[in-house]
C-alpha positions as CSV (number, residue, x, y, z in Angstrom):
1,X,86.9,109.5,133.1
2,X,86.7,113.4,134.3
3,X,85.5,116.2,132.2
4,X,88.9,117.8,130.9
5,X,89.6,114.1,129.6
6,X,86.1,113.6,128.1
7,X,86.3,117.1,126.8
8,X,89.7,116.7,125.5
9,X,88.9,113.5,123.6
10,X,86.0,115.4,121.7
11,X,88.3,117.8,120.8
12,X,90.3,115.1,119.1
13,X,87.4,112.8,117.8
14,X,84.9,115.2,116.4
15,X,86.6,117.0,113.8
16,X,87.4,113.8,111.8
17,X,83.2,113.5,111.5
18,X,83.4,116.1,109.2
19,X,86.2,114.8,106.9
20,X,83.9,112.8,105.0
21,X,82.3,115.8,103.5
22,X,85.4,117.0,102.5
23,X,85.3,114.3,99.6
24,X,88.1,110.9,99.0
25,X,89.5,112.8,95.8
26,X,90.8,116.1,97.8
27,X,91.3,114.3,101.1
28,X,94.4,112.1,99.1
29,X,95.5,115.6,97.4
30,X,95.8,118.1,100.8
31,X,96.7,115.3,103.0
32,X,100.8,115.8,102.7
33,X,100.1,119.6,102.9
34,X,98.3,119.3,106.1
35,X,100.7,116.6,107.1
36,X,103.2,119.0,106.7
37,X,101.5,122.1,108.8
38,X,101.1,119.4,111.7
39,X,104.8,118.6,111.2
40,X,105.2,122.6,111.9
41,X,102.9,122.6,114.5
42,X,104.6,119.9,116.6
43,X,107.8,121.3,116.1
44,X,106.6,125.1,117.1
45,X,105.0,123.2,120.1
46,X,108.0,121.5,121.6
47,X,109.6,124.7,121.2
48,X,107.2,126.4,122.7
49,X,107.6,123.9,126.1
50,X,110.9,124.6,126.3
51,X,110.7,128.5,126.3
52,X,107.5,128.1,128.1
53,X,105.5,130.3,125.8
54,X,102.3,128.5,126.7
55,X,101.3,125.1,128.6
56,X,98.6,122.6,127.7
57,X,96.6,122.9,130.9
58,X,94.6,119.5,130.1
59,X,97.0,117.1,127.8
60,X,96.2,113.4,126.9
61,X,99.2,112.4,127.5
62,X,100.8,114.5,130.3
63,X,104.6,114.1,129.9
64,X,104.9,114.5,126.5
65,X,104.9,118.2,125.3
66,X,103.0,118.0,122.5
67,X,99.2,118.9,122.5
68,X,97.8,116.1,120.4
69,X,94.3,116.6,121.0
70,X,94.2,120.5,119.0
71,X,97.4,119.5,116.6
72,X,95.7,115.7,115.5
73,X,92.0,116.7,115.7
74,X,91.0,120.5,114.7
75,X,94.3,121.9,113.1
76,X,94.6,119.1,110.9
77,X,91.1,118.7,109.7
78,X,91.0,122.8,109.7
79,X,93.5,122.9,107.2
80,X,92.0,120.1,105.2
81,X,88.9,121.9,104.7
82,X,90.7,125.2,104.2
83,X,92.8,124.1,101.2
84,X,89.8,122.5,100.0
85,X,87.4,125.0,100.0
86,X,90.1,127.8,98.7
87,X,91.0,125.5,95.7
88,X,87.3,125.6,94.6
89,X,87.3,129.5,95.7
90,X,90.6,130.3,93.3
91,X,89.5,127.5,90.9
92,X,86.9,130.1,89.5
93,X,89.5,133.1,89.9
């Protein structure tokens, strides 16, 4: 396997180590809110391919347009651990 693969994969796997701290309870609760920022993300991504705004210079999967490893690995755990952390922020608001 070469490095942009290996480094690609991290990019996808490492993230979801943290999820675990984020806690079952609010996991369950921001899941269909991040679900649905990914769903915009994918979207605004194949979009992006086809007006060539940007290119994923090291994809997974090369022929499909969407950039898995950031969308399914940091954007998605990103947003879990935002929501959770500005509930508990606001909570006290």
């Amino acid at each position: 396997m070469d490095k942009d693969k290996v480094t690609a994969l991290s990019m996808l796997i490492l993230p979801w180590l943290s999820v675990p701290f984020v806690g079952k309870k609010a996991f369950f609760r921001y899941f269909p809110a991040a679900s649905l920022a990914n769903l915009i993300m994918i979207v605004l991504s194949v979009i992006s391919d086809k007006r060539r705004w940007w290119k994923n210079k090291n994809p997974l999967t090369p022929n499909i347009p969407i950039d898995f490893t950031y969308i399914l690995g940091a954007h998605f755990v990103t947003t879990l651990w935002y929501l959770s952390l500005l509930s508990v922020l606001f909570h006290y608001i």
